[in-house]
Every structure is written in structure tokens, then in C-alpha cells.
Z-matrix of the N, CA and C atoms (Angstrom, degrees):
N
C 1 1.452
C 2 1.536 1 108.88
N 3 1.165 2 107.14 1 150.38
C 4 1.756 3 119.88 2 -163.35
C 5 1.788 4 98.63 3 -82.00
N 6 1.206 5 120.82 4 -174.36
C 7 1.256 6 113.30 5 178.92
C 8 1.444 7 79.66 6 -97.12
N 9 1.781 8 130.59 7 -54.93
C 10 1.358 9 137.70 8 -167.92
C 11 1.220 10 106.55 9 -43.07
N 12 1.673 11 142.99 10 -7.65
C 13 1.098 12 138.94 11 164.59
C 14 0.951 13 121.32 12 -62.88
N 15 1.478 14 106.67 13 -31.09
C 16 2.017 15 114.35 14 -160.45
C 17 1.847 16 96.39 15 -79.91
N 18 1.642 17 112.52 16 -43.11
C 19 1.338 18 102.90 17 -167.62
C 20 1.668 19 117.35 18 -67.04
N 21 1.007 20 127.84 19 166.04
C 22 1.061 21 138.73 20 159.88
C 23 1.711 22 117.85 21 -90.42
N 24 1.396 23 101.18 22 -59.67
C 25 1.247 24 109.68 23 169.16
C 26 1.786 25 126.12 24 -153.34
N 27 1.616 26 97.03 25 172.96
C 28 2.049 27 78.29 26 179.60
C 29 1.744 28 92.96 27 -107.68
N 30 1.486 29 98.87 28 146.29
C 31 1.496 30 107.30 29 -163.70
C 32 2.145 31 76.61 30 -105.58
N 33 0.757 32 111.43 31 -26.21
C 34 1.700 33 111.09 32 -160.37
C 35 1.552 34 110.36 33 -147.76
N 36 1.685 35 102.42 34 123.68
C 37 1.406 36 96.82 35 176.01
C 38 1.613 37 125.13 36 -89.23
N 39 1.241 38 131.05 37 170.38
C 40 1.858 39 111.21 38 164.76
C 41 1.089 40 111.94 39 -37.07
N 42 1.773 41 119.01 40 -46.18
C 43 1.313 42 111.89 41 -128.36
C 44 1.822 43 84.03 42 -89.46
N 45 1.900 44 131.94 43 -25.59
C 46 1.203 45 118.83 44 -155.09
C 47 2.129 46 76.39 45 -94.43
N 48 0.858 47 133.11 46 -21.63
C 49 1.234 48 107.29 47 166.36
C 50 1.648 49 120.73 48 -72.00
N 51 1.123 50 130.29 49 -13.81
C 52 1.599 51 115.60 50 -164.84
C 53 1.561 52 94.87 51 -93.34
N 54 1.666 53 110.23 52 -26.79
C 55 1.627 54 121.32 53 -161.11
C 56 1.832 55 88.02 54 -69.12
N 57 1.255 56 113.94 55 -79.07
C 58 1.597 57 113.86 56 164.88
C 59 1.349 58 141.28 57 -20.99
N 60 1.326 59 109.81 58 -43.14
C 61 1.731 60 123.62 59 144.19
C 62 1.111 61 124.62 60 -69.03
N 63 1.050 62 135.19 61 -50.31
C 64 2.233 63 118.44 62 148.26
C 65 1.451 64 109.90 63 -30.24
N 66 1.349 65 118.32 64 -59.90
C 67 1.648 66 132.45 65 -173.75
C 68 1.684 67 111.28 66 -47.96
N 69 1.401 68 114.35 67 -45.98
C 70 1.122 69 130.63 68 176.68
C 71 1.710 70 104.01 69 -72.62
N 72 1.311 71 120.89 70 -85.47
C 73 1.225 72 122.01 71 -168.97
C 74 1.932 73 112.11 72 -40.61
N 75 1.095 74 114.25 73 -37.12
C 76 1.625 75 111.67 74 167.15
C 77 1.581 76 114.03 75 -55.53
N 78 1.108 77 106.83 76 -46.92
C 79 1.418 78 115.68 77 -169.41
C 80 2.043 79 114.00 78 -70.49
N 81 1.408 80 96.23 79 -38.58
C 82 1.689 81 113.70 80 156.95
C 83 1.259 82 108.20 81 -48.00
N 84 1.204 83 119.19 82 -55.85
C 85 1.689 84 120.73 83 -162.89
C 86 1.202 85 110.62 84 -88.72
N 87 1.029 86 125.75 85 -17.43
C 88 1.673 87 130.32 86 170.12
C 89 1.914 88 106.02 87 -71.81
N 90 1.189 89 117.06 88 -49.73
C 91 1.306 90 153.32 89 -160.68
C 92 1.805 91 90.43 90 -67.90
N 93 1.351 92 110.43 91 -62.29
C 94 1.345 93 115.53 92 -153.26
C 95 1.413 94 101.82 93 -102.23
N 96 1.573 95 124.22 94 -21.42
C 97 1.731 96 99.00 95 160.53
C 98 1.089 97 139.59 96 47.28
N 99 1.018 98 138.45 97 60.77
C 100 1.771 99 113.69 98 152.07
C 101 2.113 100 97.97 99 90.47
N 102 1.527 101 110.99 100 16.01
C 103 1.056 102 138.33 101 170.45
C 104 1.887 103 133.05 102 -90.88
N 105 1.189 104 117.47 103 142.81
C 106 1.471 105 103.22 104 175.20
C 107 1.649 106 95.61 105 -90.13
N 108 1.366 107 94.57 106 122.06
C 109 1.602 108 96.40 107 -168.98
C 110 1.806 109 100.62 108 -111.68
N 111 1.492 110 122.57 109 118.96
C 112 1.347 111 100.79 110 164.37
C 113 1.949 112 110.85 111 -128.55
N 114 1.196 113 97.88 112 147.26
C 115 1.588 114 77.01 113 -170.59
C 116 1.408 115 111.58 114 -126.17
N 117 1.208 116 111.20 115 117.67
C 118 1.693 117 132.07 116 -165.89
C 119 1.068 118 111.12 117 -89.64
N 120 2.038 119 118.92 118 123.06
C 121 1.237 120 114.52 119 -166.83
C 122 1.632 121 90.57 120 -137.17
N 123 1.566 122 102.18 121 154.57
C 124 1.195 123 100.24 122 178.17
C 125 1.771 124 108.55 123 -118.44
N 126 1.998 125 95.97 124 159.77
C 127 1.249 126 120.74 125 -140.71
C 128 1.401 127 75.29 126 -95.60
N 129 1.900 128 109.23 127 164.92
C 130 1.488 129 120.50 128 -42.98
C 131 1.457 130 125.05 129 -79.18
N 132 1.428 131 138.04 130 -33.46
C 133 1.146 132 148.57 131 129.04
C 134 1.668 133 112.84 132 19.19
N 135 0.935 134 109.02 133 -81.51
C 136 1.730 135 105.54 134 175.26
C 137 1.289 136 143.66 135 -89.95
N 138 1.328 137 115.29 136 22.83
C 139 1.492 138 139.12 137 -174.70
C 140 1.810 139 102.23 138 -92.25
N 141 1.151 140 113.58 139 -35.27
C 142 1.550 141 97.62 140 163.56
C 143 1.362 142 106.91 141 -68.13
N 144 1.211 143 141.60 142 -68.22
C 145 1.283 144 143.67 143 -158.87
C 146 1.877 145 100.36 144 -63.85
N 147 0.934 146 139.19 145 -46.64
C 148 1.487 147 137.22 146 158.21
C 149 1.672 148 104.73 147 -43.87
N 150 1.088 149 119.36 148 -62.69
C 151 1.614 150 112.21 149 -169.72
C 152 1.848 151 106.34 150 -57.10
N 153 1.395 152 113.87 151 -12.26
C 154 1.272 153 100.99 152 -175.03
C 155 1.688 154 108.29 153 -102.92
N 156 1.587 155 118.52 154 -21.12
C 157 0.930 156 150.14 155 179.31
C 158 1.280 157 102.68 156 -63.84
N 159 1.127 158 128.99 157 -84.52
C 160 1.196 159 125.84 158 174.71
C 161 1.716 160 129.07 159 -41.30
N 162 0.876 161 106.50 160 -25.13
C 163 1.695 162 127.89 161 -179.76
C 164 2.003 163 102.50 162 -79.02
N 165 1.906 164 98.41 163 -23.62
C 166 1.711 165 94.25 164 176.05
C 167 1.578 166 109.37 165 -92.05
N 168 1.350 167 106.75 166 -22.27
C 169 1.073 168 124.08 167 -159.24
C 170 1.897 169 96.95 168 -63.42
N 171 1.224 170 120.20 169 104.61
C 172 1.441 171 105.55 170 177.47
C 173 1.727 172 123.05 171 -89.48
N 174 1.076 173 119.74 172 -6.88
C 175 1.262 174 116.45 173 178.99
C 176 1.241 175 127.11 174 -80.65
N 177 1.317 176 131.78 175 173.99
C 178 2.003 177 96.93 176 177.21
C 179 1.727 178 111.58 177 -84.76
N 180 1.060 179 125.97 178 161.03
C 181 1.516 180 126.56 179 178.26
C 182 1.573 181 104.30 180 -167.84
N 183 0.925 182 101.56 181 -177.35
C 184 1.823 183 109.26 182 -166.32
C 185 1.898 184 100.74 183 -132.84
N 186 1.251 185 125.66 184 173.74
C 187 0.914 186 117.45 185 -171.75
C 188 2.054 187 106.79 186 -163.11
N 189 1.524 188 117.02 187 145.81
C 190 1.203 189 99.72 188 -164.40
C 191 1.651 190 85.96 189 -164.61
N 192 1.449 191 112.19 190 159.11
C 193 1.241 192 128.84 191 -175.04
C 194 1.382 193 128.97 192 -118.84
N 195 1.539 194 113.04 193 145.77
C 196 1.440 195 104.46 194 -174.08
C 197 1.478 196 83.48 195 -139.20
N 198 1.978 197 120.21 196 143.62
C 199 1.380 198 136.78 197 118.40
C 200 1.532 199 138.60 198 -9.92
N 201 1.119 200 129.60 199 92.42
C 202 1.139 201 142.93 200 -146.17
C 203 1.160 202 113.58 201 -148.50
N 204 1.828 203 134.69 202 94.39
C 205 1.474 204 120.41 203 -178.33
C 206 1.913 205 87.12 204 -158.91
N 207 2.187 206 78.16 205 158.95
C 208 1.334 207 96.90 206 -162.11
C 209 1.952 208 111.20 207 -137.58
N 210 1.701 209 65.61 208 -28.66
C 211 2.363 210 87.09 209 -175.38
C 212 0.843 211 114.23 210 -100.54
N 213 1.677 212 125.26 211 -13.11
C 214 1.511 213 97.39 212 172.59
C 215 1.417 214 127.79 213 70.61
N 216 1.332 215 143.09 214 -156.73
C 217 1.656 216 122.19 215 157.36
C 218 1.800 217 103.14 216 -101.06
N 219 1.389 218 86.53 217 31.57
C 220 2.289 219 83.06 218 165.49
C 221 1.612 220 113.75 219 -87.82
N 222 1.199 221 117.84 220 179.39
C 223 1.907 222 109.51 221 162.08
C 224 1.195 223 98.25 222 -134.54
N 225 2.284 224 112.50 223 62.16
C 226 0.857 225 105.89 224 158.74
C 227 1.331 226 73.01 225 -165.94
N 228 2.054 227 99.50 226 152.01
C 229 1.098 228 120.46 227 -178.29
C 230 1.697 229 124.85 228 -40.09
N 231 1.067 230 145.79 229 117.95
C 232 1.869 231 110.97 230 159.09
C 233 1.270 232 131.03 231 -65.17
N 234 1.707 233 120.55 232 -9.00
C 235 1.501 234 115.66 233 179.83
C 236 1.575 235 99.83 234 110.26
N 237 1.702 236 112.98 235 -49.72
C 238 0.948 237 124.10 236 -157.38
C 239 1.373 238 119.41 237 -86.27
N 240 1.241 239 126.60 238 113.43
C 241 1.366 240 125.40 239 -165.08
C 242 1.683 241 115.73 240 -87.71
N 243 1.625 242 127.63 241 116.37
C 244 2.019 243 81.05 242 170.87
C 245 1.903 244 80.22 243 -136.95
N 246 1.394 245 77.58 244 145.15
C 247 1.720 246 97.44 245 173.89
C 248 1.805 247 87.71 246 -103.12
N 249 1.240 248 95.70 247 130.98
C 250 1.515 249 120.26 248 -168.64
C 251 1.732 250 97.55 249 -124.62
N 252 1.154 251 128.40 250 -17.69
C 253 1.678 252 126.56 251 -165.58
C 254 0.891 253 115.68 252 -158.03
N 255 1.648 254 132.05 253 83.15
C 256 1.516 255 147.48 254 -165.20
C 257 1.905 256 108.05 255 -77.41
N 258 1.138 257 95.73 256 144.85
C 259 1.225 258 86.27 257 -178.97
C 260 1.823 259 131.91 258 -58.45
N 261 0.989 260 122.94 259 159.62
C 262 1.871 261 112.74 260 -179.03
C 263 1.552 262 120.01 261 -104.29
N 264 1.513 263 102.15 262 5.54
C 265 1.542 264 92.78 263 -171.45
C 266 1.774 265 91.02 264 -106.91
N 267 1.579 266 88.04 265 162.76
C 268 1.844 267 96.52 266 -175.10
C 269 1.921 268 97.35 267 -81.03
N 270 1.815 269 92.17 268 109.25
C 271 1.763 270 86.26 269 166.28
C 272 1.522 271 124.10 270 -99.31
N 273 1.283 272 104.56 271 15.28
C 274 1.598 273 112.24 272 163.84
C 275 1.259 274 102.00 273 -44.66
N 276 1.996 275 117.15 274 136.55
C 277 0.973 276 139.35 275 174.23
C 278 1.669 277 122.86 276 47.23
N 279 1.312 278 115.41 277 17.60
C 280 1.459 279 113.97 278 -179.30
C 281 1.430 280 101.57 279 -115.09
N 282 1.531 281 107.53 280 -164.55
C 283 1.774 282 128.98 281 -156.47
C 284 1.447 283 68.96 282 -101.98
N 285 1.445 284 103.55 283 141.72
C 286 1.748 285 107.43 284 137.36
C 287 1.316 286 109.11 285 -144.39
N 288 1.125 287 119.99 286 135.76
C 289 1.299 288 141.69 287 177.54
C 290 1.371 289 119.33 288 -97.65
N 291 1.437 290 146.10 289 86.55
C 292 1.415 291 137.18 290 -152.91
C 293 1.249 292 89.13 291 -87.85
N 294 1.428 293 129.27 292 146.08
C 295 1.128 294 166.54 293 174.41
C 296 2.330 295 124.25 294 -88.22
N 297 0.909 296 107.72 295 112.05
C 298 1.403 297 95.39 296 -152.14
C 299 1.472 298 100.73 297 -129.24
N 300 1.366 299 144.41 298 135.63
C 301 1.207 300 129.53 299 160.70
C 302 1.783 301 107.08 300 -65.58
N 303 1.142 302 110.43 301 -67.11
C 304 1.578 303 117.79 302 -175.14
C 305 1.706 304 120.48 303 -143.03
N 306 1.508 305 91.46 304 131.62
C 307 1.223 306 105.02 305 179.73
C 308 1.800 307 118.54 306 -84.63
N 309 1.208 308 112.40 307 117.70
C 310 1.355 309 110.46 308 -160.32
C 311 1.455 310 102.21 309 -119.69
N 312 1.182 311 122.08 310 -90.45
C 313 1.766 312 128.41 311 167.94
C 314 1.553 313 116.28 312 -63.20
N 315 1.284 314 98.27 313 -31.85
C 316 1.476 315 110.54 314 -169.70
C 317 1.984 316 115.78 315 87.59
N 318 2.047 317 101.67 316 1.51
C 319 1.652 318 101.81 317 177.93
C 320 1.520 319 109.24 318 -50.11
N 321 1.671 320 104.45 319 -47.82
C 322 1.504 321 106.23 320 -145.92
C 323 1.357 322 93.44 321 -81.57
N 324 1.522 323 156.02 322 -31.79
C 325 1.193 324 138.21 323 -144.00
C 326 1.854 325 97.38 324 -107.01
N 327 1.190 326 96.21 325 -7.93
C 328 1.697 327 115.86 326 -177.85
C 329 1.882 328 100.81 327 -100.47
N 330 1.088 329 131.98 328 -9.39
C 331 1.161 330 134.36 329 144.13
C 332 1.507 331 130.38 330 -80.01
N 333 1.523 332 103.57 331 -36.74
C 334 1.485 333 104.52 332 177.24
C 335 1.816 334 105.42 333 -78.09
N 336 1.388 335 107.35 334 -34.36
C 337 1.562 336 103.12 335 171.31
C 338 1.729 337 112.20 336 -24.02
N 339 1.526 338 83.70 337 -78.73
C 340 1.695 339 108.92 338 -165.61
C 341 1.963 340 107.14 339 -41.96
N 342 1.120 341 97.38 340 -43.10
C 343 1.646 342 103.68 341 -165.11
C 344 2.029 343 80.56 342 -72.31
N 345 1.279 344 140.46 343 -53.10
C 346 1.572 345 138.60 344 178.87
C 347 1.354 346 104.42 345 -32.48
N 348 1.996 347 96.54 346 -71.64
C 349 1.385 348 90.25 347 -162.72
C 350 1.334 349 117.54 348 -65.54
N 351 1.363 350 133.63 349 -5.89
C 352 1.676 351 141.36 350 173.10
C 353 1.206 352 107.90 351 -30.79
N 354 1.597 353 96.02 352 -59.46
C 355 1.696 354 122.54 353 179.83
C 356 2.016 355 120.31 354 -58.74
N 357 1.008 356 87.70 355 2.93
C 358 2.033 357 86.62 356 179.22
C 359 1.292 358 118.01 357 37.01
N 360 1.452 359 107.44 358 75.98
C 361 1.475 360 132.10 359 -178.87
C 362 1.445 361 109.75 360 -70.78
N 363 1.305 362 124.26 361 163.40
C 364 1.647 363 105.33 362 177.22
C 365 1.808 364 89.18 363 -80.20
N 366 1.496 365 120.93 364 -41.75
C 367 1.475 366 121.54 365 -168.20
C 368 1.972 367 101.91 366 -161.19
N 369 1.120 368 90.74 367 135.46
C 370 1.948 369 121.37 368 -176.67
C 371 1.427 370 112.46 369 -111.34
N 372 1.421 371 120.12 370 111.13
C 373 1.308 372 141.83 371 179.70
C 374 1.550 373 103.98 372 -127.55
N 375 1.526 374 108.85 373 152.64
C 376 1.558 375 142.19 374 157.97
C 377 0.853 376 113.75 375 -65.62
N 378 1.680 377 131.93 376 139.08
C 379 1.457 378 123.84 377 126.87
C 380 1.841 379 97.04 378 -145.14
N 381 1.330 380 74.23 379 132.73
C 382 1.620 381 85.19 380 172.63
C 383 1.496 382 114.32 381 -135.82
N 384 1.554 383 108.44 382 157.27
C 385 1.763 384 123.62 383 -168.49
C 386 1.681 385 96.17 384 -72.17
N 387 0.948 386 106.14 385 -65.54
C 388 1.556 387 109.42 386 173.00
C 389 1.274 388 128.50 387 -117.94
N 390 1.348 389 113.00 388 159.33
C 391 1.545 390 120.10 389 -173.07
C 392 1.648 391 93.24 390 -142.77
N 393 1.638 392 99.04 391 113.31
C 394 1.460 393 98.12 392 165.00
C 395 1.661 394 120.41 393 -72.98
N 396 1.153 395 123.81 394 151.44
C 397 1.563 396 131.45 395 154.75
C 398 1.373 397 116.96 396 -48.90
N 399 1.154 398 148.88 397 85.37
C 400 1.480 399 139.33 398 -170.55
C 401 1.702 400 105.45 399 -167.07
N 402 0.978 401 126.41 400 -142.63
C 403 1.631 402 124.50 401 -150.01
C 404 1.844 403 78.42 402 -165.53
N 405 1.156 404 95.04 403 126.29
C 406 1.986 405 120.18 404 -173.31
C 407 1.283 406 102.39 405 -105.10
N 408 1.449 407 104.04 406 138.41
C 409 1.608 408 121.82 407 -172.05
C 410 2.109 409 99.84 408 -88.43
N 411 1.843 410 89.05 409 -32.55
C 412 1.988 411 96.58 410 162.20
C 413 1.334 412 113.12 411 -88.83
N 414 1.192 413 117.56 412 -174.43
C 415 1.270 414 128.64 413 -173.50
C 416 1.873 415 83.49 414 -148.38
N 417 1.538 416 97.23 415 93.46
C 418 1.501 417 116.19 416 172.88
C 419 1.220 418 128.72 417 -161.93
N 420 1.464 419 112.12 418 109.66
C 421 1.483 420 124.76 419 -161.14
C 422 1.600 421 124.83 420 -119.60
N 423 1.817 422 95.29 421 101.69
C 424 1.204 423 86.33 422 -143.92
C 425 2.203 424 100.34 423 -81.90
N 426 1.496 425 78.68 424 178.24
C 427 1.783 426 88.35 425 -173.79
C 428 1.329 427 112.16 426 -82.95
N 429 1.337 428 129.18 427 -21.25
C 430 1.205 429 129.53 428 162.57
C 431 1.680 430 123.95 429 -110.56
N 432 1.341 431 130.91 430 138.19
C 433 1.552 432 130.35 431 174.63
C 434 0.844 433 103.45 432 -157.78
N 435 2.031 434 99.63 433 121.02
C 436 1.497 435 123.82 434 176.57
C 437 1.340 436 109.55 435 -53.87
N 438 1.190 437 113.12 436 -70.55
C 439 1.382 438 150.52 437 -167.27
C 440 1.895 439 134.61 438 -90.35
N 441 0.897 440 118.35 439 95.50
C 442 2.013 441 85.77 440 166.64
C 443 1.307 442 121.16 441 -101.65
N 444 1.196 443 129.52 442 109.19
C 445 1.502 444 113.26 443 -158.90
C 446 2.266 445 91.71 444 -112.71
N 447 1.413 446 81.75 445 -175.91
C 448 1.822 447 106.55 446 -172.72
C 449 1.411 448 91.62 447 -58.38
N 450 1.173 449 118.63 448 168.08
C 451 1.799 450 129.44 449 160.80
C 452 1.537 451 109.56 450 -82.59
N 453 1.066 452 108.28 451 55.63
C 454 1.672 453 115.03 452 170.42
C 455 1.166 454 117.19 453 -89.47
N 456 1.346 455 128.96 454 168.20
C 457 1.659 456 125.00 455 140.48
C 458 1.434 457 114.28 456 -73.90
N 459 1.532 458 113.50 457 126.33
C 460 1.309 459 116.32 458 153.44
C 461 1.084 460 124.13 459 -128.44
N 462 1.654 461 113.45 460 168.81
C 463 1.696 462 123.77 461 -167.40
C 464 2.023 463 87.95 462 -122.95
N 465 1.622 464 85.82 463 -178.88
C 466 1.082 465 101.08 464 175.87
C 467 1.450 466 124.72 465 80.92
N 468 1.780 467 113.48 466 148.56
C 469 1.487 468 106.46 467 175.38
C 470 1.377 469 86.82 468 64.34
N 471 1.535 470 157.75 469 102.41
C 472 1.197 471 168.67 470 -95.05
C 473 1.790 472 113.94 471 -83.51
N 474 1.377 473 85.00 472 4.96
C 475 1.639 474 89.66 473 170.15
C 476 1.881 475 115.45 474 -76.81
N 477 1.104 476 109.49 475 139.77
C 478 1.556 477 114.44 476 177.03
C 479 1.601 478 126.30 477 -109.37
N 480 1.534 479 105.93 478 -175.60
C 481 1.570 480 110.72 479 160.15
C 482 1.424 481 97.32 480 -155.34
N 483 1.108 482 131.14 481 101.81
C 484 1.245 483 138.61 482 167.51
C 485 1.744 484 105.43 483 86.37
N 486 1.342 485 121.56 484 28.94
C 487 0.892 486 133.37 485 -155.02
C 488 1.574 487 139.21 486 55.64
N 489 0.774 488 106.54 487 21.51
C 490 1.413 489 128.54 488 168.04
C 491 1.028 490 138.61 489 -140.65
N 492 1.583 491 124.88 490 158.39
C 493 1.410 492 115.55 491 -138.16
C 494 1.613 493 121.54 492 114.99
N 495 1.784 494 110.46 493 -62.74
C 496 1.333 495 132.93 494 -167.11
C 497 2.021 496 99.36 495 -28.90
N 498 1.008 497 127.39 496 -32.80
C 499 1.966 498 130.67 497 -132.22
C 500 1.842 499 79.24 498 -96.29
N 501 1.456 500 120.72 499 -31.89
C 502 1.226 501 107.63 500 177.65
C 503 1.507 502 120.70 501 -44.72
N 504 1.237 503 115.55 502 128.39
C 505 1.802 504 123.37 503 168.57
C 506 1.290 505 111.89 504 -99.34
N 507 1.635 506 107.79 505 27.38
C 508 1.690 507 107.20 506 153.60
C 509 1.578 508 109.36 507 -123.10
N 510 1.411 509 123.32 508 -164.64
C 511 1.357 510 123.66 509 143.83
C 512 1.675 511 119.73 510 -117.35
N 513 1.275 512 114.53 511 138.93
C 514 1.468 513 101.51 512 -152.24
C 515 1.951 514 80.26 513 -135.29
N 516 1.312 515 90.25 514 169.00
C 517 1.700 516 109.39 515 166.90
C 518 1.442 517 115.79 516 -120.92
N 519 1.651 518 89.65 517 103.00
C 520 1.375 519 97.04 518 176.10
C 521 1.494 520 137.92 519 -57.61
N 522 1.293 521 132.86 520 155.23
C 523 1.753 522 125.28 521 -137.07
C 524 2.210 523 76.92 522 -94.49
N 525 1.188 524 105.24 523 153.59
C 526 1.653 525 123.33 524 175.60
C 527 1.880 526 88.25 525 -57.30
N 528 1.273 527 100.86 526 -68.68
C 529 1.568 528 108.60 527 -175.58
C 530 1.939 529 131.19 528 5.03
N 531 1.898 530 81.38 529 -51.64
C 532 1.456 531 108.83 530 -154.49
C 533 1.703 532 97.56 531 -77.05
């Protein structure tokens, strides 16, 4: 079986994701200025979109990771949030910008908040690759959005389903089938 079997469709190409990540990273660096900027992304899901992010990001800033899961191998939330891997750099008194592949319920980026703000940031902002259309179990709005896509499941661009998928350099909607 093909991998092109599994998709249904491509919701996003490389090229409208890399164009959008220039768009974003200018707008960061304008934004963040002359700032201690660090931008916290959580593992594994958003480490492609951070590795490209950071590369737009022109100002200097630092960058660090936290554990963050909710799905499990389902392609639906569990409710259940657990931050398992806090970040290691000192975010006392700096910018942090959490880093997100997709905003879905709003549990997980509303868990990584809480474990941020623990840390006494000078100030805590959003940006996420996608933002589905749907109705949020958080109330979290982030400051940056690549994307707004359908309330589908998607893979690709470091998003998964059972761990696989992630190597796609699109975002696609995976077929019910799979």
C-alpha cells in the first residue's frame, strides 16, 4: 500500500507552509525587538515547525522544549493533559513565545501555559501552525496563526497518527479508513 493511499487530501503545500513561516518569523522579529526572546515548543509534533521557525526568526533568541501529550495513538483528544518534560532554560523575566504545531481543544497548550507561567516570565504568547475551526475545551488565543484549517485529522509537517506520518512536508487529511 502507497503512503498516497492513507491521505485523503493535501490541506497545505511545502511551498504555502514555508511562504507563511517567512510571514510569521518577520512579524516575531519586528514584535520581539530588542527582547529576551525564548520560544518553547512542545515535543514531538512541533519540532518541525520550530526548526523552521526559528531559522525565520531573525533576532537573537534561545529556544527549549517541553513534553506535551493528549492523543495517544487516537485522532482524538483524551481530555487528559500530562506535561512530562518542563522546559530547562531559566524563563524568569523573559519573552516566551510557546511554539505549537496545532491548536485543537486548546488542553495541551493550556497545560504547557501553566507549567511557563510557573516560571515568571516577563510575558507568554501563542503561536501556532494551525488552528482548527471547532469550539475549545481552553480558552486560549494564541498571538500568532499560520493556518486555520477544517476540524479534521491531520498528519504531516511533524504532526502524526500513531506516529507516523510526521516526514510529510505537507499537511494532509488523513483517509477515516486508516
Amino acid at each position: 500500500m502507497a503512503l498516497d493511499d492513507d491521505l485523503e487530501s493535501v490541506v497545505l503545500t511545502r511551498e504555502q507552509i514555508a511562504c507563511r513561516i517567512s510571514q510569521l518569523g518577520r512579524q516575531i522579529s519586528e514584535d520581539y525587538q530588542g527582547c529576551d526572546l525564548v520560544l518553547v515548543s512542545a515535543l514531538k509534533g512541533s519540532i518541525v515547525f520550530l526548526a523552521d521557525l526559528t531559522r525565520a526568526v531573525s533576532i537573537p533568541h534561545r529556544f527549549d522544549l517541553v513534553r506535551a501529550s493528549s492523543y495517544g495513538s487516537s485522532t482524538t483528544s483524551s481530555g487528559c493533559v500530562a506535561v512530562t518534560y518542563g522546559p530547562e532554560l531559566a524563563l524568569n523575566g523573559r519573552d516566551v513565545l510557546i511554539v505549537e504545531d496545532i491548536l485543537d481543544t486548546g488542553r495541551t497548550i493550556e497545560a504547557i501555559m501553566r507549567e511557563v507561567e510557573a516560571r515568571q516570565p516577563r510575558s507568554v504568547a501563542v503561536c501556532v501552525l494551525l488552528s482548527k475551526r471547532r469550539e475549545r475545551f481552553a480558552d486560549v488565543k494564541p498571538r500568532y496563526v499560520g493556518f486555520e484549517i477544517p476540524n479534521r485529522f491531520v498528519v504531516g509537517y511533524g504532526l502524526d497518527y500513531d506516529e507516523r506520518y510526521r516526514h510529510l512536508d505537507c499537511v494532509a487529511i488523513l483517509k477515516q479508513s486508516v
